[in-house]
Each structure stands twice: as structure tokens, then as C-alpha cells.
N, CA, C and O atoms as CSV, one atom per row, in Angstrom:
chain,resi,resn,atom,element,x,y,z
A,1,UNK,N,N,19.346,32.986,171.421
A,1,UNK,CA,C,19.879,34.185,170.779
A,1,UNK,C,C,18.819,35.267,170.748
A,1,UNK,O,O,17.730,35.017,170.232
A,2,UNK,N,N,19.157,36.828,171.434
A,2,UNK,CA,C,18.386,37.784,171.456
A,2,UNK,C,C,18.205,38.372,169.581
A,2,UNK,O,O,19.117,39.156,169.316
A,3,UNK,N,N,17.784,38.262,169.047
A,3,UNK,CA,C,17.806,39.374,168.488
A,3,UNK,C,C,16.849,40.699,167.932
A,3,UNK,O,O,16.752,41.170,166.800
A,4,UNK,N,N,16.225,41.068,169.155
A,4,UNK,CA,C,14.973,41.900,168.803
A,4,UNK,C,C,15.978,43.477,168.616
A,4,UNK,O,O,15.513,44.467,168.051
A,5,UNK,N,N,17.209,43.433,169.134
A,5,UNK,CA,C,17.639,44.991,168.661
A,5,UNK,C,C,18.460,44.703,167.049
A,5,UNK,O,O,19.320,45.363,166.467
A,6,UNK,N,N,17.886,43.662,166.749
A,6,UNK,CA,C,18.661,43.704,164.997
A,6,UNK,C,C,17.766,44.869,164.276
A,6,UNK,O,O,16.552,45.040,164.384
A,7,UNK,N,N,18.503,45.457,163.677
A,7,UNK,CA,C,17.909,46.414,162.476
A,7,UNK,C,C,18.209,46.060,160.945
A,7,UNK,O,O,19.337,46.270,160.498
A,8,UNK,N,N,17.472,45.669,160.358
A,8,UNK,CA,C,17.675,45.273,158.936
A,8,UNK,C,C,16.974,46.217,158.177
A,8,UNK,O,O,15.867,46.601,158.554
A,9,UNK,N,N,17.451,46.603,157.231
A,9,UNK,CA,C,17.391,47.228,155.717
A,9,UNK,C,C,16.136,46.482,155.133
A,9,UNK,O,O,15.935,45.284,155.332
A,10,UNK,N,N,15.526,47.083,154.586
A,10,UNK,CA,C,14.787,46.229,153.409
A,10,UNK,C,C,14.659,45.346,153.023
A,10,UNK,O,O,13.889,44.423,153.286
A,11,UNK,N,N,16.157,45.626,151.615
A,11,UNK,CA,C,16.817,44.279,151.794
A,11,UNK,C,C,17.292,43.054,151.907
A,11,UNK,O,O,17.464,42.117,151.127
A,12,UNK,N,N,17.500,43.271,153.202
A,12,UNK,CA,C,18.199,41.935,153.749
A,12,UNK,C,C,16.814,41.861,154.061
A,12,UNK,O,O,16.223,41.828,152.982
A,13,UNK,N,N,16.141,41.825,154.839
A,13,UNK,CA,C,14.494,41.795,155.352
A,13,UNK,C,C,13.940,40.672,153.962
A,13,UNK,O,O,13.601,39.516,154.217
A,14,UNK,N,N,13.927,41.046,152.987
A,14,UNK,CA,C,13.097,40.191,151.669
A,14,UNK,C,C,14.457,39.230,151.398
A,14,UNK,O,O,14.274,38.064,151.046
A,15,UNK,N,N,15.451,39.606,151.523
A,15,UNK,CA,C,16.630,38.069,151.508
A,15,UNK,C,C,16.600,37.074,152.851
A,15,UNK,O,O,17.372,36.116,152.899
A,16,UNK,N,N,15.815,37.309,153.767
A,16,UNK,CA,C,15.726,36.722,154.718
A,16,UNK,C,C,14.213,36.413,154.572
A,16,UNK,O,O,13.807,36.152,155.705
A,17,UNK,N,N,13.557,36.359,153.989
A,17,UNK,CA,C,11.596,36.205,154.058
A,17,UNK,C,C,11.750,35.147,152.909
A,17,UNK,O,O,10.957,34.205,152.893
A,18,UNK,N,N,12.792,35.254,151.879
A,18,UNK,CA,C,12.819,34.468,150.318
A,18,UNK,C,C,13.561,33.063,151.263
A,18,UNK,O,O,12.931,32.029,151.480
A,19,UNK,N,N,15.064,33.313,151.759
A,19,UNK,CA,C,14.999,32.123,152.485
A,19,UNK,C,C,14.240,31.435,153.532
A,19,UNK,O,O,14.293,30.220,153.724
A,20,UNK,N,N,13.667,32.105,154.071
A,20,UNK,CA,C,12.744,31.264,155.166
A,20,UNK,C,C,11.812,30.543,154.235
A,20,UNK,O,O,11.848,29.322,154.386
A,21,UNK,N,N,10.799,31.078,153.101
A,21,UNK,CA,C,9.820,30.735,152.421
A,21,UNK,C,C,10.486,29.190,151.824
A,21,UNK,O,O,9.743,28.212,151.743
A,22,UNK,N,N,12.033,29.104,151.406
A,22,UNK,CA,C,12.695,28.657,150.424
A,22,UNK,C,C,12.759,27.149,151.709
A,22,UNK,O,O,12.575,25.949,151.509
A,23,UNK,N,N,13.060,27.825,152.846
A,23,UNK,CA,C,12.814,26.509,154.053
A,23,UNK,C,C,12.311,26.262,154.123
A,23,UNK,O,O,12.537,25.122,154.529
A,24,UNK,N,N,10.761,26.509,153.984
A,24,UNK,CA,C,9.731,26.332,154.705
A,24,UNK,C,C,9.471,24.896,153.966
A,24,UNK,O,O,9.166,23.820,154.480
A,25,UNK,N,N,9.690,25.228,152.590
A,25,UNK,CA,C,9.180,24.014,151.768
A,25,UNK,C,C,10.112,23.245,151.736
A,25,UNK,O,O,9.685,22.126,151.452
A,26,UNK,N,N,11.692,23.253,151.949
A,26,UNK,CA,C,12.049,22.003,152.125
A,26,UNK,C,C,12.016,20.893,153.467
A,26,UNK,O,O,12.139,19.669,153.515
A,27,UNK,N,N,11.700,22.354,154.932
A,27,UNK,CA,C,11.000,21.546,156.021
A,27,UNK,C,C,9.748,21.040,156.113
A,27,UNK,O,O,9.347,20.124,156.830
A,28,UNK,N,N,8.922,21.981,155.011
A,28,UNK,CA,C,7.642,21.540,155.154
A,28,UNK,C,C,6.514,21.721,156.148
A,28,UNK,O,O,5.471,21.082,156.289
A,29,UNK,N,N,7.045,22.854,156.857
A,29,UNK,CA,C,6.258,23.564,157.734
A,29,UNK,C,C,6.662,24.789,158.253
A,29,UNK,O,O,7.795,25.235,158.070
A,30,UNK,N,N,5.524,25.535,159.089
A,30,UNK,CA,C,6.554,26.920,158.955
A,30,UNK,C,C,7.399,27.075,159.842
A,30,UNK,O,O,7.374,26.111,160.607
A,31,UNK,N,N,8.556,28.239,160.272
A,31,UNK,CA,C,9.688,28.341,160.550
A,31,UNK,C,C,9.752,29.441,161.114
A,31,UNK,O,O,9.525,30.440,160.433
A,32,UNK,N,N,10.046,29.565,162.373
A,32,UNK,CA,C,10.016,30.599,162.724
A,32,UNK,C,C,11.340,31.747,162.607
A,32,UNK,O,O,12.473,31.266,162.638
A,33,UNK,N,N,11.191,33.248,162.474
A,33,UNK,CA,C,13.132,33.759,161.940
A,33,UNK,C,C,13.799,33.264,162.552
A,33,UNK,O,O,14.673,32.769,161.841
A,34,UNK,N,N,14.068,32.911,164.288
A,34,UNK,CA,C,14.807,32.749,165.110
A,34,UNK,C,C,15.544,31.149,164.374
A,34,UNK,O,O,16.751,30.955,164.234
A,35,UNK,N,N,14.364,30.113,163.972
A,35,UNK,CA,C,15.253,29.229,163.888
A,35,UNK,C,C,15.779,29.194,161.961
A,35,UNK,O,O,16.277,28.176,161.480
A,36,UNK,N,N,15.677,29.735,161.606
A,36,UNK,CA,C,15.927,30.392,159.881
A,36,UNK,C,C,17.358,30.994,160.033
A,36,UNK,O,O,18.267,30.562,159.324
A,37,UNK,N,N,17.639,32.272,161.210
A,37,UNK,CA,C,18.798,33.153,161.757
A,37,UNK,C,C,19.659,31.719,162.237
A,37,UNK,O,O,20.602,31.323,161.553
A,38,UNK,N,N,19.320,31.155,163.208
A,38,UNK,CA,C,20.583,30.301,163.554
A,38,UNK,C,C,20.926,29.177,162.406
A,38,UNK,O,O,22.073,28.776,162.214
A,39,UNK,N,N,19.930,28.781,161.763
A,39,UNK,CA,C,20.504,27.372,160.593
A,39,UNK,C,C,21.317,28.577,159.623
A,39,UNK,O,O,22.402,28.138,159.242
A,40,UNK,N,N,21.077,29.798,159.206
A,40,UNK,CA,C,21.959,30.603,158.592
A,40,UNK,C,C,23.660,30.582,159.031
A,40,UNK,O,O,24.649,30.278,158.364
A,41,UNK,N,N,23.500,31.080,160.556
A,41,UNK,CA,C,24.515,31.201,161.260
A,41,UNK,C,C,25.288,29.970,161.406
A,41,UNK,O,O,26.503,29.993,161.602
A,42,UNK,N,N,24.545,28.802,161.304
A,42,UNK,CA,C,25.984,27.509,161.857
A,42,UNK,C,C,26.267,27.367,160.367
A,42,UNK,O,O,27.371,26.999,159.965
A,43,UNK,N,N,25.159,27.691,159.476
A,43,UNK,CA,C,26.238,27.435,157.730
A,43,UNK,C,C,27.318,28.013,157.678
A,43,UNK,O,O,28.273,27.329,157.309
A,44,UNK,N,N,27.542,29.366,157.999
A,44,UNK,CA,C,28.620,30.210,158.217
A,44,UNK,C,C,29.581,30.343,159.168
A,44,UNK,O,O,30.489,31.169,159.073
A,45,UNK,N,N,29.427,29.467,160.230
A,45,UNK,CA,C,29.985,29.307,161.379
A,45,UNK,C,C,30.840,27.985,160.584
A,45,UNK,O,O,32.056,27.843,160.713
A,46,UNK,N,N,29.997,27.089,159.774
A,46,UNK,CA,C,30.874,26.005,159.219
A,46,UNK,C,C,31.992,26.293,157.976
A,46,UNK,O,O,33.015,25.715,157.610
A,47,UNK,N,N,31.506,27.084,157.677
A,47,UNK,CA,C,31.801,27.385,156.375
A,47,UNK,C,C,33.642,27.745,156.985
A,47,UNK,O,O,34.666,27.104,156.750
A,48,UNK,N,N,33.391,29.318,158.010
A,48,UNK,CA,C,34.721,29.448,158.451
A,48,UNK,C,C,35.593,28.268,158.792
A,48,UNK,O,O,36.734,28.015,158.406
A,49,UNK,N,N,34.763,27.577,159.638
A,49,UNK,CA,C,36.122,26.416,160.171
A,49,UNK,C,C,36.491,25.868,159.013
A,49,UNK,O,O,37.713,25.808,158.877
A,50,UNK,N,N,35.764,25.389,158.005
A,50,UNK,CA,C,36.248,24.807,156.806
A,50,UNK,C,C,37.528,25.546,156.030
A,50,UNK,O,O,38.453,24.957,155.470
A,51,UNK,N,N,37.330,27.086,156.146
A,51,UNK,CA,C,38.366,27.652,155.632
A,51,UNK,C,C,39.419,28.002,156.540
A,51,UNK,O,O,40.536,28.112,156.035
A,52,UNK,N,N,39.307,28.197,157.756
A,52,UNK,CA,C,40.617,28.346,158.804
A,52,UNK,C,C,41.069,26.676,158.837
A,52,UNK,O,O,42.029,26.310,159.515
């Protein structure tokens, strides 16, 4: 997944730095955004099928 033309707000920027940090310690090492963005994305990717 590309996402170097994402533009984030502030924001979302520190809601995305609080969850990675919030991963880091339950993976226990660090994390890079790319793989933080996709474990985000299949929660929500699950979440829909659960509700369709």
C-alpha cells in the first residue's frame, strides 16, 4: 500500500502516533506506520463484513 500522497491533519497525525505507541507495547517492538495503517485497515475491513 502506497501511501506517501496521504495528507493528514494534525489530528489524526497524534491519533495515529498514540496508536502506534499504544502497539508498540503490546508488540513490543517498534512498528513501522505502514504496518500500524494496514492492522487499522483489516479492523475496519472486519468490522464491515461483520455488519453487512
Amino acid at each position: 500500500m502506497e501511501y506517501s500522497s496521504l495528507r493528514l491533519d494534525v489530528n489524526t497525525l497524534n491519533i495515529l502516533k498514540e496508536i502506534k505507541t499504544r502497539m508498540e507495547r503490546e508488540y513490543v517492538r517498534p512498528l513501522s506506520f505502514d504496518f500500524v495503517l494496514k492492522k487499522i485497515i483489516e479492523k475496519e475491513e472486519r468490522k464491515i463484513i461483520i455488519l453487512n
